[in-house]
N, C-alpha and C positions, 0 to 999 in steps of 0.2 A: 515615529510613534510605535512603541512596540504590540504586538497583536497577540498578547495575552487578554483571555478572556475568563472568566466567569462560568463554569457550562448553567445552560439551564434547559430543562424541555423544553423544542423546540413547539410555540402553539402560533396558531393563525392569527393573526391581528385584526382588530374587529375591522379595519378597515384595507383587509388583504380583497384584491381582484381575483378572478378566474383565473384560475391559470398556474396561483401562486400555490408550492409546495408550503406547510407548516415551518419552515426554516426561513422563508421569504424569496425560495429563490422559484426560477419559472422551470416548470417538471417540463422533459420532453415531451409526455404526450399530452397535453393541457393546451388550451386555445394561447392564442401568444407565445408560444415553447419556441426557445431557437433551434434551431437544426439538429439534432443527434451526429456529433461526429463533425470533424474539421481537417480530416482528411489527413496523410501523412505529414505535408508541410503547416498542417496548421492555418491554414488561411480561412479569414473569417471568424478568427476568434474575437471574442468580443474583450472591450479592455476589463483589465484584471480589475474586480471589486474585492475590496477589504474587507472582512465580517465585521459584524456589530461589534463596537467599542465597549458601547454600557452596558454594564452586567445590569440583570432585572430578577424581580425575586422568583426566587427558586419556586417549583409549585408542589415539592415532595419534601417529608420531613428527613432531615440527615444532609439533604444536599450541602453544598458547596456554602447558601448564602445563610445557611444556617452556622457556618462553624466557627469559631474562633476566629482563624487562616484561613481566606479562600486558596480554593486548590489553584492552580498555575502549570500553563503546559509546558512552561519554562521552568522544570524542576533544578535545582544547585547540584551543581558538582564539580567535580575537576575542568568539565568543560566549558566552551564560550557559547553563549546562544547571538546569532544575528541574522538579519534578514540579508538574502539580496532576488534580485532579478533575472529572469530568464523567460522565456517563451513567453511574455509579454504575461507576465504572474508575477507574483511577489511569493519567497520562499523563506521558511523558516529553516535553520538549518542549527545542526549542537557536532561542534567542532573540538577535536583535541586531538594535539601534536605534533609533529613535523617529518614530513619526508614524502614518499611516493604515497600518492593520493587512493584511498579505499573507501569508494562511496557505499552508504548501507541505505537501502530504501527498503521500509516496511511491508506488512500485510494487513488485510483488514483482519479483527475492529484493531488494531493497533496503531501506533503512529511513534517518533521518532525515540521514544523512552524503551522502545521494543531493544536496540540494539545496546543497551546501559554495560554490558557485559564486554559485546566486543568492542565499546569504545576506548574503555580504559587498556584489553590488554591489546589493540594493534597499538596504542599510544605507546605502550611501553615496549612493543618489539621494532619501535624505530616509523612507524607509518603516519601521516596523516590522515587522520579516520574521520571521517561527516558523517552523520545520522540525518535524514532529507526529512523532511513531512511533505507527504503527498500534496496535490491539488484536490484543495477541499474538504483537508482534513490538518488537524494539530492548528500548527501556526500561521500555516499557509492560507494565500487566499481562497476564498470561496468563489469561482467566477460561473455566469451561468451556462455554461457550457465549454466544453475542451477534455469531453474523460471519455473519446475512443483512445484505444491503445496508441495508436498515431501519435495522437499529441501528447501524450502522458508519457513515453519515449523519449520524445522531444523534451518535455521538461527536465529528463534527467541529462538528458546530454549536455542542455541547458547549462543544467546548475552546474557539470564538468568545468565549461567553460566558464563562467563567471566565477570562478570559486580560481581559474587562472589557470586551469592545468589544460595540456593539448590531453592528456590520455589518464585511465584510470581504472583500477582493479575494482568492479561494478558485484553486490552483492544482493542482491531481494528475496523476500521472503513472500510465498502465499501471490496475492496478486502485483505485489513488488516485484517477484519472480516470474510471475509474466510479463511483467514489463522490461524485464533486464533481457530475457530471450529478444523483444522485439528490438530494443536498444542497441541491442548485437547485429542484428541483422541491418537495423536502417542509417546508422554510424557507425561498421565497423575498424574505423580507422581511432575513435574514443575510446575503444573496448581493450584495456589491456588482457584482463583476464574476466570470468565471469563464472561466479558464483550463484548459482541455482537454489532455491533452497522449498520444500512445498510446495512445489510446481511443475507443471506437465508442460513440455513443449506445446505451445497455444495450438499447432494442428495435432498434434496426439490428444488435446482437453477436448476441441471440438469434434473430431472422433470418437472419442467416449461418450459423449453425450448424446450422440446421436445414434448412438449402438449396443450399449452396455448398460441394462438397467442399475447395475449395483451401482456405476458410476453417477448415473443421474440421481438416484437415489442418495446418494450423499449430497447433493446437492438441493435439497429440498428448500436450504436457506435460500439460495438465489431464485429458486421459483417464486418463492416466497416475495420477493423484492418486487417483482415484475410489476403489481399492481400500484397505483397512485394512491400515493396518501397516507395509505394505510402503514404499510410498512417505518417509515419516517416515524411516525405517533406509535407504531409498537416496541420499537429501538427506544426511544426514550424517555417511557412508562416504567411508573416505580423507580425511578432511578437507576434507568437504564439497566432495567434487571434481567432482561433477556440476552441482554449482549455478556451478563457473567454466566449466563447458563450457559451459552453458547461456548464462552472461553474455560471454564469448567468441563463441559463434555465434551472438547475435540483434544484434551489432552491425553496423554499416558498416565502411567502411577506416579510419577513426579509431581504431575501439575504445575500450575504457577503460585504461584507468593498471591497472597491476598493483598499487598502493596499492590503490584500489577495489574490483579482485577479493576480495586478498585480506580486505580488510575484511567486505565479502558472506559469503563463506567463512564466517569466524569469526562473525557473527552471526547465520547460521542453527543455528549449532552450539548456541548458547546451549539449556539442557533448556527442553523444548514449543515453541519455537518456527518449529521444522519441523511439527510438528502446526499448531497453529494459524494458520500465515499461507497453509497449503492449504483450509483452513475454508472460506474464502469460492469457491472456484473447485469445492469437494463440492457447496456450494449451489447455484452456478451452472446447473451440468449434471442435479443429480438433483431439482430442484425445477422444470423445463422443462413437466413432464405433471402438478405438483400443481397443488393450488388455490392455496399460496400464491405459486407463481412464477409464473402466470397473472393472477392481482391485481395481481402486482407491474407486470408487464408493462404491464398495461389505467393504472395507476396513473399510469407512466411517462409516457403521450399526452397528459398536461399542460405545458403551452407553458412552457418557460424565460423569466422573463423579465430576467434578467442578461443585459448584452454576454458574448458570449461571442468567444474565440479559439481557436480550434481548431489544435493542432499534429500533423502528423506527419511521421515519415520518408519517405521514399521507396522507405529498402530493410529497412523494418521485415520481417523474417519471420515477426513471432508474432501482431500486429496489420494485416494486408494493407490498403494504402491503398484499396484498392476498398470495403472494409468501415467503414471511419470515416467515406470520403466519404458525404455527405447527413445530417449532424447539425445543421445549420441549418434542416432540416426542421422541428425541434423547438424550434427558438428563436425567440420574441417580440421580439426584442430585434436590434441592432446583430451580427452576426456575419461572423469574418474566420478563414477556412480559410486554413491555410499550409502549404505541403509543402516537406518541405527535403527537397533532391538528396543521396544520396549516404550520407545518416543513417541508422542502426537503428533500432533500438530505444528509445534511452533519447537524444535530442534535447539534454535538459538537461546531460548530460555527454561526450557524442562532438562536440556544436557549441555548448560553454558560452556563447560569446561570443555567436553568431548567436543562439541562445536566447536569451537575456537580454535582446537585444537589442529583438527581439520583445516581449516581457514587459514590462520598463519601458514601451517605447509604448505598447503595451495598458494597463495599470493605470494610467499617467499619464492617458492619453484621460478615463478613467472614473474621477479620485480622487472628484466632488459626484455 
């Protein structure tokens, strides 16, 4: 059954328990909450739940259940959309072409339509290109618990393998891009090459944050996250109007296409997945003084040994280029920092071309 849904604001059901996030799922810190975190092999995950099937009516005028077409996070194109299996989740995945495998995993609030650009041209320069949807977000399951880095690692190695390939040229964007850094580290034998994109080496982020007010300072959305409840029901008010402000103001003079906003829009709307694609940035921040974010940390001092390419903007606001610079620190391997002028936030859709551009060079260098 395919797990296209309907988004709609995510509200409490009258007959939701303690415990329950407005998406339906159970919040970490809430009585009943599973465990934050599953450890690097994932043990103790609980099995993969499905999001809700039935669309239900919209509660903002313009939505989804209001239109003609409801929207679909299976949009058409050249590509194939299908599910498969991995780290005990069900994964949505938009596939096109054939040859050496180039996985792309998003950022937030994005999900797998982020990559629309370099789908089509690694297809045409001979690659097999996958565009992943996170755990928790797009097409993918909702499960209540598995979004430390650990496991969200694992999913993508995951999907490597079920998708049939021993190895693969690994691309993320934003916290895609922290996850491809820890990807590297905790399967480097998966990691053909790897493509950085918005993203600070996970101990140079946690460094920043703990040292650099300009850095935390950009970071006000994720403080923001940290409280229950609230956050969820403010993502998907007015028709998830905060999450276009959001993707409006972390960009350059480019911008994005109001196609793309609105598509972001509607897919956070989808029930829990305003809950869950904040999961990983609760971890981030509240596991800084445990033992497990301190492991994590110590863990991370292991040498990359993929090529790696590092990309960012220059007029990122949420990721500050002073903060990514020195992620070759960490790498064993062949490494090419690039700062585009002028860019925000999301590189791969404000300078598709110049991106891509980059990106074929890169994964061409490194196809043996």
């Amino acid at each position: 059954m395919p797990l296209d849904q309907k988004p709609v604001p995510a509200q409490p059901s009258a007959d939701s328990g303690a415990g329950l996030t407005p998406g339906g799922s159970v919040g970490p810190d809430e009585p009943g909450a599973a465990p934050e975190g599953t450890g690097p092999e994932g043990t103790g995950l609980a099995p993969a739940r499905e999001p809700d099937r039935e669309p239900r009516a919209a509660a903002s005028a313009g939505s989804p259940a209001n239109d003609a077409e409801a929207w679909s996070i299976r949009q058409p194109g050249p590509w194939t959309h299908r599910d498969l299996a991995a780290n005990g989740a069900r994964f949505h995945i938009a596939e096109l072409g054939s040859g050496p495998l180039v996985l792309l995993v998003h950022g937030w609030p994005e999900y797998w339509w982020a990559w629309r650009h370099q789908l089509t041209a690694l297809a045409d320069a001979g690659y097999r290109a996958v565009a992943l949807d996170l755990r928790g977000i797009g097409g993918s399951d909702r499960t209540p618990r598995g979004y430390d880095p650990g496991n969200l690692a694992l999913d993508i190695t995951g999907v490597i393998r079920s998708l049939g390939e021993r190895r693969a040229h690994l691309v993320g964007h934003a916290a895609g891009g922290t996850l491809a850094w820890v990807a590297a580290v905790m399967r480097p034998s998966v990691i053909q090459s790897l493509t950085v994109v918005s993203a600070a080496h996970p101990r140079d982020l946690r460094r920043a944050l703990l040292t650099d007010r300009r850095q935390f300072a950009a970071f006000e959305h994720v403080l923001g996250f940290q409280r229950p409840w609230i956050p969820e029901r403010r993502l998907v008010a007015d028709d998830a109007e905060l999450v276009g402000r959001y993707l409006t103001s972390w960009t350059g003079p480019n911008g994005l296409d109001e196609a793309a906003v609105h598509a972001y829009r509607q897919a956070i709307q989808i029930p829990s997945t305003a809950h869950c694609s904040i999961e990983p940035y609760r971890w981030l921040l509240r596991s800084m003084a445990r033992p497990d974010g301190i492991q994590f940390a110590r863990r991370m001092k292991k040498p990359i040994t993929a090529p790696t390419l590092h990309v960012q903007g220059a007029a990122d606001p949420v990721l500050l280029s002073h903060t990514a610079l020195g992620g070759g620190e960490y790498v064993a391997a062949p490494y090419r920092w690039r700062l585009l002028p002028g860019v925000g936030h999301f590189p791969h859709e404000e300078a598709p071309e110049e991106f891509t551009a980059e990106l074929l060079d890169w994964v061409g260098r490194h196809k043996e």
